[in-house]
Phi, psi and omega in degrees: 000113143355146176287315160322303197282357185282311197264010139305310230276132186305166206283318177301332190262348164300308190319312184304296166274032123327278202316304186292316180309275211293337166314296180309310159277334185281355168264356130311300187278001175270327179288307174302334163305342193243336180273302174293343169304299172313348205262310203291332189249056181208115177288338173244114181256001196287341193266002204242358189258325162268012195243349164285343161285331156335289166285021181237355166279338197264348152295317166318275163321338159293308172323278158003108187240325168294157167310307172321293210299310200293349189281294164324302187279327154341304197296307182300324179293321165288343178272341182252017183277295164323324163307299171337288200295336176279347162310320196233062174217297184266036151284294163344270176316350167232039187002083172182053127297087176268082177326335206243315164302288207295342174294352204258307195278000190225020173255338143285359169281131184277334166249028177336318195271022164269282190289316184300347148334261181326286153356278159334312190268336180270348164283305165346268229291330191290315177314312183293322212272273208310290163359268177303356170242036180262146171268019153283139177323319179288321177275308172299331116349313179269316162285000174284312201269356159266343112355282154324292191311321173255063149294140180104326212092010185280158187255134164267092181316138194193125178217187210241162184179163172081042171216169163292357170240031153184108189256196204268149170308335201198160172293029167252194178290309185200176192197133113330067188305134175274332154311276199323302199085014188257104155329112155252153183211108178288097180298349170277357179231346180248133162265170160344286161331326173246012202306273221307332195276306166303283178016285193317308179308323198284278200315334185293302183297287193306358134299338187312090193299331189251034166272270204312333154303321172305286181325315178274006188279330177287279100062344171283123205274310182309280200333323216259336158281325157280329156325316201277322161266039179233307154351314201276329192227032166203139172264327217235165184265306144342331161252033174271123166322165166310296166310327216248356172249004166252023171274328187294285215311320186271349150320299191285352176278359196292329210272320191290318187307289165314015201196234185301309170317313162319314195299337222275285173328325174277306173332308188295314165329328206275313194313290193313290182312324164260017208243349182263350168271333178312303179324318194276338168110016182305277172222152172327147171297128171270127181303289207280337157328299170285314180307333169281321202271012156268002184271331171315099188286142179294336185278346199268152196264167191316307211272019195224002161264313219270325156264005158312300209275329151316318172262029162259338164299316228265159181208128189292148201271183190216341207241158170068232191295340182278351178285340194262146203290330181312303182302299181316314201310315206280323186305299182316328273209285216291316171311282166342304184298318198275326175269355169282319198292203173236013175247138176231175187331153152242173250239358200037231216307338206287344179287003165303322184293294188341283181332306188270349167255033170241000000 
């Protein structure tokens, strides 16, 4: 119904939508009501200060009776959610985002995972924009291809954690799934200063072309009963026919692909990139950063400190199928070759980055 034909309309049916409209606002005014509540037991209100035009766009679109009308505030209500989530995006980014104020101030909002929804996708897209407008090759190379990657409308899945409506799976900074293919990154745990860096790390697997091959090639059941009976009457990969030990070998590197070798892919990514925003003024030196990247003997080339310092971490599993002397034997065998020889994982689409930041 029109805004015209509404002010046509005989004095009982004004009288009605009078009524629902003061219904409406005043369940508008139960949301500000939620709001100064939070800004008052809150020592920091600034997170609880930005999120008010938002809700008062979002009291509207409550109001809202024509079709016309409800569209227009809808649209105003995502332009000021979006306003809102960059607003506590660059708070962040000046380190002075008080997570716990914004969880106090979005907890009388009844559809709260609605705005952190938004909130998550505006971190994203800002973390890609700084990206895309840095002028190193390596970096501009890392924003092409993440670029590729959503083209069409496809997505990198991503979220935000370490709030009340998602804390984090694990005790890190950020993670990677490998099943998902989805990123988390904890505000309760990355400072400003490394927000851009870690990121980088995550966002490095889910580019990663040669993650998902790896999974399903480990990930095969038929594989894993024969190996398992191959198991009963040989410990070495050496009395193994040919074929049938270079089927082990490429399982366990599938499994290695998915594990250290992946980290080996992102790492070298995270290093290049980051030693190419320093030049640029991206971000400041990060301590532990510079404590690895001082560990590096001048003679050894990047991607041989890095998987060096990685297969001295990694520890083999044991359990299930890794218990049988074969597996264990064949793993050491694949390991050994990579870390004695002179060959490492190869880096697929990420080595376009390397490449273009040597």
């Amino acid at each position: 119904m029109s805004s015209s034909a509404m002010r046509s309309n005989k004095s009982p049916q004004r009288e009605t939508s009078a009524s629902a409209g003061a219904c409406l606002t005043f369940a508008g005014a139960l949301l500000f009501f939620g709001l100064a509540q939070a800004q008052a037991s809150s020592s920091v209100s600034a997170s609880c200060e930005a999120l008010a035009p938002w809700l008062a766009a979002k009291a509207q679109s409550l109001s809202a009776l024509s079709m016309k009308e409800r569209s227009e505030a809808s649209q105003r209500e995502f332009d000021r959610r979006k306003d809102a989530a960059s607003t506590l995006f660059e708070r962040f980014e000046a380190g002075k985002l008080d997570r716990e104020a914004l969880d106090s101030c979005l907890s009388a909002v009844p559809d709260r995972q609605n705005f952190y929804n938004t909130l998550q996708a505006v971190f994203f897209e800002r973390s890609v924009a700084k990206l895309r407008n840095a002028h190193g090759p390596a970096l501009r190379a890392f924003a092409a291809l993440v670029d590729a990657r959503t083209q069409g409308g496809r997505t990198i899945p991503f979220r935000l954690t370490g709030h009340t409506q998602a804390e984090a799976p694990v005790e890190l900074k950020g993670g990677f799934h490998r099943g998902s293919g989805s990123i988390f990154m904890d505000l309760g745990r990355v400072s400003p200063d490394e927000w851009l860096v870690i990121f980088i790390h995550e966002l490095a697997h889910g580019l990663d072309d040669r993650l998902p091959e790896a999974v399903r090639a480990y990930n095969a059941p038929k594989d894993v009963e024969e190996f398992a009976e191959w198991a009963v009457c040989a410990t070495e990969p050496a009395f193994l026919p040919a074929e049938s030990r270079a089927k082990l070998d490429r399982w366990l590197e599938a499994g290695l692909g998915r594990g250290l070798f992946a980290e080996y892919r992102a790492w070298h990514v995270t290093l290049v990139l980051y030693e190419e925003g320093l030049r640029e003024g991206l971000w400041d030196r990060i301590g532990w950063m510079e404590a690895l990247i001082s560990q590096r003997p001048a003679s050894q080339t990047l991607g041989r400190f890095i998987y060096l310092q990685l297969d001295a971490r990694f520890v083999d599993p044991a359990d299930g199928i890794f218990s049988r002397e074969l597996i264990q034997n064949g793993l050491k065998a694949v390991r050994a070759r990579y870390r004695e020889g002179s060959a490492l994982p190869a880096l697929g689409t990420l080595g376009a980055i390397v490449k273009a930041g040597n």
